[in-house]
ROSE-4610 file (N, C-alpha, C; in Angstrom, 1 decimal, always signed):
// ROSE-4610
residu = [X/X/X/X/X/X/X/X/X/X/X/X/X/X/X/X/X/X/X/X/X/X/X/X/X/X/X/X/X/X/X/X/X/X/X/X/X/X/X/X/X/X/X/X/X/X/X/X/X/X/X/X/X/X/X/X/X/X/X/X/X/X/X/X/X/X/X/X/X/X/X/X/X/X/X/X/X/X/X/X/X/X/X/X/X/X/X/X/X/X/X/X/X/X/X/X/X/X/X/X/X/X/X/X/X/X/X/X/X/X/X/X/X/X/X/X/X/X/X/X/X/X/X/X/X/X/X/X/X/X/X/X/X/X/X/X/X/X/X/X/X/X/X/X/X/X/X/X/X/X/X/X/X/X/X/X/X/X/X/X/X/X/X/X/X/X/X/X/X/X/X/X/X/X/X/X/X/X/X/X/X/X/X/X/X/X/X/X/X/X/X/X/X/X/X/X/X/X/X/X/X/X/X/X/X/X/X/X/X/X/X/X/X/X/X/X/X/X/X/X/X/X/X/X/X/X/X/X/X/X/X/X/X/X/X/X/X/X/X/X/X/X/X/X/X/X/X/X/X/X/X/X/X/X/X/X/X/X/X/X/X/X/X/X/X/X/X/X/X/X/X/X/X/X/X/X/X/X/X/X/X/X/X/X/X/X/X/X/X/X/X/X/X/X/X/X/X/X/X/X/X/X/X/X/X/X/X/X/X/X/X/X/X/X/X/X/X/X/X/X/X/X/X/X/X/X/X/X/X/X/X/X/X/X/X/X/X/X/X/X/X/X/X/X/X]
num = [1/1/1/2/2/2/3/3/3/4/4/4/5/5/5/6/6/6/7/7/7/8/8/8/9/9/9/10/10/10/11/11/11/12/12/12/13/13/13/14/14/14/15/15/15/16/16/16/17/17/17/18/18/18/19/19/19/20/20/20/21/21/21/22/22/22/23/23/23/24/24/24/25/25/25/26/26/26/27/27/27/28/28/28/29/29/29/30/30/30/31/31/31/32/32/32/33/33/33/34/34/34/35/35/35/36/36/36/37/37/37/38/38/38/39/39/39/40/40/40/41/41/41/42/42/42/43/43/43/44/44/44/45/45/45/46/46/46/47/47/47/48/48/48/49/49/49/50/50/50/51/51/51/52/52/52/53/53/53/54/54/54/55/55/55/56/56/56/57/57/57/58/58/58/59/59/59/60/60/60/61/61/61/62/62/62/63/63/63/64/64/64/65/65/65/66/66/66/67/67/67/68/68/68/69/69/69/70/70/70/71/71/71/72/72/72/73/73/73/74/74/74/75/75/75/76/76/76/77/77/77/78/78/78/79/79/79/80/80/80/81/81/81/82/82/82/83/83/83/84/84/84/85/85/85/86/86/86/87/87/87/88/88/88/89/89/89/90/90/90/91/91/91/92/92/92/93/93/93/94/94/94/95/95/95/96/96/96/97/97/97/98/98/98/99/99/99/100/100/100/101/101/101/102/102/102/103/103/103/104/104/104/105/105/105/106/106/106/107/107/107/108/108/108/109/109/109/110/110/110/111/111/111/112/112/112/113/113/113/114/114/114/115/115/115]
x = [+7.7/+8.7/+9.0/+8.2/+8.0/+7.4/+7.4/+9.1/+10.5/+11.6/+12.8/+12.7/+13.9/+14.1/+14.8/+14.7/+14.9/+14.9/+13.7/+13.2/+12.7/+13.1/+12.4/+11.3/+10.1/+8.7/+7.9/+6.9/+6.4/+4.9/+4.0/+3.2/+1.9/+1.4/+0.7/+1.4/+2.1/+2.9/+2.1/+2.8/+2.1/+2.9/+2.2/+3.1/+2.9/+3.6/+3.7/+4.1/+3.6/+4.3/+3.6/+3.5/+2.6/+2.8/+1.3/+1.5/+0.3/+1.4/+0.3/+0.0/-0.7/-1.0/-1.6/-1.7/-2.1/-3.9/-4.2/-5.4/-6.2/-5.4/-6.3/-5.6/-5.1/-5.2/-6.7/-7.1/-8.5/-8.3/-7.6/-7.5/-5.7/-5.4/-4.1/-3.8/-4.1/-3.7/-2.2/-2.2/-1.0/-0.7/-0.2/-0.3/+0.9/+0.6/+2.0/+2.2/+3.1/+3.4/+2.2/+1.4/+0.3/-0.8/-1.0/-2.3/-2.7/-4.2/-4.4/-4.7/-4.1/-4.4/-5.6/-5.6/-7.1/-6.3/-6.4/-5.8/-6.6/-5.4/-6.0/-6.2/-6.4/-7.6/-8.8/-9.0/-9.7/-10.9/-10.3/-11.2/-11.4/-10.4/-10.8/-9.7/-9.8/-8.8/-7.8/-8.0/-7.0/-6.6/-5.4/-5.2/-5.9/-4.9/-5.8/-5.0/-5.7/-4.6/-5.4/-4.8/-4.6/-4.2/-3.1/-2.8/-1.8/-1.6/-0.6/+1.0/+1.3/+2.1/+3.0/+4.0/+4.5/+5.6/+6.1/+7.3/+7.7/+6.3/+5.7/+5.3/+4.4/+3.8/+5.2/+6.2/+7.6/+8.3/+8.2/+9.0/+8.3/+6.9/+6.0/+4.7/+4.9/+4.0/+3.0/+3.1/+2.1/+1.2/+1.1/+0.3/-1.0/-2.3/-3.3/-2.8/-3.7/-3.4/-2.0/-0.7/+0.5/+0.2/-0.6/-0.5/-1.1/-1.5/-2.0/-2.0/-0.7/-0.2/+0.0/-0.1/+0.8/-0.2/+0.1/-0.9/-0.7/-1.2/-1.1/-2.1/-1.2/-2.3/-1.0/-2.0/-1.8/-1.9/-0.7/-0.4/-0.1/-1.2/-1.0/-0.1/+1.1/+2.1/+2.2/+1.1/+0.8/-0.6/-0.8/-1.0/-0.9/+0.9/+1.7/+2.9/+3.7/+4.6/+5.8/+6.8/+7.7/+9.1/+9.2/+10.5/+10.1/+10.8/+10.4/+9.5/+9.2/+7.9/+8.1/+7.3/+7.3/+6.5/+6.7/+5.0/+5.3/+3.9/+3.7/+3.0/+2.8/+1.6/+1.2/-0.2/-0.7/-1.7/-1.8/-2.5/-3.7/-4.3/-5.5/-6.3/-6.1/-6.1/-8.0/-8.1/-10.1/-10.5/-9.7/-10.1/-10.0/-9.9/-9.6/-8.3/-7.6/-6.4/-5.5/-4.5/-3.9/-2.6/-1.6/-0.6/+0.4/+1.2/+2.7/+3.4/+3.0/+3.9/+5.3/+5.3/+6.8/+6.3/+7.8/+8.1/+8.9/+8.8/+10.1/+9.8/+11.1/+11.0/+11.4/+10.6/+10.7/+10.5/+10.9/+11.1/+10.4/+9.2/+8.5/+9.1/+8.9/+10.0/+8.8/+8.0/+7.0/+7.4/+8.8/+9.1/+8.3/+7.5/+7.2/+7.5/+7.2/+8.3/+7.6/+8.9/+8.0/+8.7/+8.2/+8.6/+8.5]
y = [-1.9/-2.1/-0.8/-0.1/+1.3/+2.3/+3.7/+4.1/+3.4/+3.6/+3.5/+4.3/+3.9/+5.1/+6.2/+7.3/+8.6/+8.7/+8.3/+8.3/+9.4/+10.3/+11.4/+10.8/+11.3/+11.2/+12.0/+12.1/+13.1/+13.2/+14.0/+13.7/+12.6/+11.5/+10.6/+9.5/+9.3/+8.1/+6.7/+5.4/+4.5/+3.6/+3.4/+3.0/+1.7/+1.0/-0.2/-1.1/-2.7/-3.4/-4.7/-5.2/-6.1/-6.6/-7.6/-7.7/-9.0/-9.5/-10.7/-10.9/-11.7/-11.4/-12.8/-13.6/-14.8/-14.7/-13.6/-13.4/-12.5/-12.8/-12.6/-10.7/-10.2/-8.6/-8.3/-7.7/-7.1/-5.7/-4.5/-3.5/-2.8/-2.4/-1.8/-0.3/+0.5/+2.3/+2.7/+4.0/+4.6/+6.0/+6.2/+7.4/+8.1/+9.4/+10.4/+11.3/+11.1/+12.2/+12.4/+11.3/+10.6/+10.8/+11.4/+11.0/+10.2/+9.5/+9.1/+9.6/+9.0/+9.4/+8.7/+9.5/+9.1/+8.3/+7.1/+6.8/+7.7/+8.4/+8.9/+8.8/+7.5/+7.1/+6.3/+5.9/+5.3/+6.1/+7.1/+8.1/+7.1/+6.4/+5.9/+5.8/+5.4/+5.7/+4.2/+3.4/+2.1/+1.5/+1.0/+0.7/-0.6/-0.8/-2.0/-3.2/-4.3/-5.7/-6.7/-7.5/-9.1/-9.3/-8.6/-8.9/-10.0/-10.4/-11.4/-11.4/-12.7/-12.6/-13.4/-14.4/-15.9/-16.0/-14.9/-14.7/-14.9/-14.4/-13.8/-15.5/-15.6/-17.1/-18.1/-17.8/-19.1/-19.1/-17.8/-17.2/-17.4/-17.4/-17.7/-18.9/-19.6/-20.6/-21.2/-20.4/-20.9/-19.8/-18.2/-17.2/-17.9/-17.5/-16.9/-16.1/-16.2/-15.0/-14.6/-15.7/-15.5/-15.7/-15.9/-15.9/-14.6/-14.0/-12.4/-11.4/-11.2/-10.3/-9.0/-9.2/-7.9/-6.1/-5.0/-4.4/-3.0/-1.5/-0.9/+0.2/+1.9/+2.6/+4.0/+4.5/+5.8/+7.0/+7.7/+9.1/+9.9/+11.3/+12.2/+13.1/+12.9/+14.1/+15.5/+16.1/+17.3/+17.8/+17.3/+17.7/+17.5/+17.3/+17.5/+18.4/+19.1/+19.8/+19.2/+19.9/+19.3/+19.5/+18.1/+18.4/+17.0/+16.5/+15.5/+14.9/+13.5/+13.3/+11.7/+11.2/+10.4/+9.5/+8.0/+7.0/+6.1/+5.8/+4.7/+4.0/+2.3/+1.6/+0.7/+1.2/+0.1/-0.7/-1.7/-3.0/-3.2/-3.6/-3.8/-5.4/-6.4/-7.5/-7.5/-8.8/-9.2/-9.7/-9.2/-9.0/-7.6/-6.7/-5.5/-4.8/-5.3/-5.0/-4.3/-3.1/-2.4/-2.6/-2.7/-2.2/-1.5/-1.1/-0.1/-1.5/-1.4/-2.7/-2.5/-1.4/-0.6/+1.0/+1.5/+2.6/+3.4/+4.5/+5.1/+6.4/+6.8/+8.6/+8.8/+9.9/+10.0/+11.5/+11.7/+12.7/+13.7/+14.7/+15.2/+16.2/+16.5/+17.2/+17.3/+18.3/+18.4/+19.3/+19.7/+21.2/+22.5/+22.6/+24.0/+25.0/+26.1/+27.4/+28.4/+28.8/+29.4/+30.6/+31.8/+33.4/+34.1]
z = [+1.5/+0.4/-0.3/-0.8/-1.1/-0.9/+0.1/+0.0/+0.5/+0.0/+1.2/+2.0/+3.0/+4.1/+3.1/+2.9/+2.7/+1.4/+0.5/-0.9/-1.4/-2.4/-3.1/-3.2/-3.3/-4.1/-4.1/-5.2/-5.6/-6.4/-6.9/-7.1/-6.5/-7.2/-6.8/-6.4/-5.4/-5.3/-4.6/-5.7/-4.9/-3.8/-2.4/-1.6/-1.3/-1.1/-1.4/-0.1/-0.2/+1.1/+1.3/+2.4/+3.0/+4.2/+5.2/+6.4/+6.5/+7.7/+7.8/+9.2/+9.8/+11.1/+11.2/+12.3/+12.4/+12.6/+13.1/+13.2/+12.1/+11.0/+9.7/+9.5/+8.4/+8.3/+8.4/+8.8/+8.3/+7.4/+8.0/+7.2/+7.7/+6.1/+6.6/+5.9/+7.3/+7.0/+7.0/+6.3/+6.0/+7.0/+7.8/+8.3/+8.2/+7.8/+7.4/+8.6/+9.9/+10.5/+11.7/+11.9/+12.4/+12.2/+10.8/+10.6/+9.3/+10.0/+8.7/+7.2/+6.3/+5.1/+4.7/+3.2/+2.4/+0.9/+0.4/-0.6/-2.0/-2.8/-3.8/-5.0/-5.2/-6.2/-5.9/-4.4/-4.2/-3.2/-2.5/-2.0/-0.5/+0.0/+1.2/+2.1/+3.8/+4.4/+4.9/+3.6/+4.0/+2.6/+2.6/+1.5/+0.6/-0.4/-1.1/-0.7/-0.2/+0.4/-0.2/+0.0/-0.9/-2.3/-2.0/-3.6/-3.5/-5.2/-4.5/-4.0/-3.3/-2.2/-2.7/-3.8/-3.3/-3.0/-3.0/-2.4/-0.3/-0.3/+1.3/+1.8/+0.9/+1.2/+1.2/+0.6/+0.5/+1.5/+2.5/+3.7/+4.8/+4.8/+5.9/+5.4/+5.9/+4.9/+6.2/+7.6/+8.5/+9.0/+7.7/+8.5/+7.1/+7.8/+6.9/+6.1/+4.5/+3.9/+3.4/+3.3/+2.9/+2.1/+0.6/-0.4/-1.5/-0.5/-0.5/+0.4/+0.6/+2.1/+1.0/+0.1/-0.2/-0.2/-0.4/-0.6/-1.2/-1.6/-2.4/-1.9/-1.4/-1.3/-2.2/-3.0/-3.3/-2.3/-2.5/-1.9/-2.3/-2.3/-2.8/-1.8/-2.4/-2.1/-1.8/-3.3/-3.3/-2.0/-1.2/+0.3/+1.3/+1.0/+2.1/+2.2/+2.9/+2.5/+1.7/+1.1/+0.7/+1.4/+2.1/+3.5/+4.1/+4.8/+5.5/+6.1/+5.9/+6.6/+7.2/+8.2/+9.0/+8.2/+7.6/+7.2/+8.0/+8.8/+9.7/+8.6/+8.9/+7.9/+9.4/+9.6/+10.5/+10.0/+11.1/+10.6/+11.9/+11.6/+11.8/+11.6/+13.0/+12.5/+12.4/+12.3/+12.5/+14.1/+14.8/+16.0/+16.4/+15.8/+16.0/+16.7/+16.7/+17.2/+16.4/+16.9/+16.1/+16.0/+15.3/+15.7/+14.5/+14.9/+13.7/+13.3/+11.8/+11.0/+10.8/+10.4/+10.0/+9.6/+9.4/+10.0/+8.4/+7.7/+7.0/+7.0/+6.9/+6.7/+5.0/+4.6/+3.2/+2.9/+2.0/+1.6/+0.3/+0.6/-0.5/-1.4/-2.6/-3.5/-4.6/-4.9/-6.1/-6.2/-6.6/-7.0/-7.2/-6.5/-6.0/-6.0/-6.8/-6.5/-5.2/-4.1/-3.2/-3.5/-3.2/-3.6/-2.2]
């Protein structure tokens, strides 16, 4: 959900979305440019999921967990460059399977002065 494709952001940004999978989400990472990130306020490497969904749950009403697909990881901007960057969000069902949920390119801007 957030970022868009080609969104300023800056500082601690929170990124935003959700994913459902028939075989349960188990965990869902953010990776910038392919790697994984660390969410930063929570000091870990996946974000926060199950929040609520009813929007998700009115549009898919036959996955597990539509009524808490949604989810929430913080990105610290400030260690990454500021210029373009690649976010994958993958998912991670409870069979262990991985895959690329979606995809956006975004854009860092912490005004920086370089000399």
């Amino acid at each position: 959900d957030d970022p868009y494709n080609y969104k300023f952001v800056n500082g601690i940004f929170p990124v935003l979305g959700w994913a459902l999978d028939l075989d349960n989400v188990y965990r869902v990472r953010v990776k910038i440019d392919g790697f994984v990130q660390i969410d930063a306020v929570r000091n870990v490497d996946y974000a926060e999921y199950g929040l609520p969904s009813p929007d998700v749950a009115a549009v898919y009403a036959n996955y597990p967990q539509r009524g808490f697909a949604r989810w929430r990881f913080y990105l610290d901007t400030t260690k990454i460059s500021n210029s373009e960057h690649d976010l994958d969000v993958e998912v991670i069902d409870s069979r262990g399977n991985t895959r690329v949920a979606g995809t956006r390119r975004f854009l860092v801007n912490n005004n920086t002065l370089v000399r």
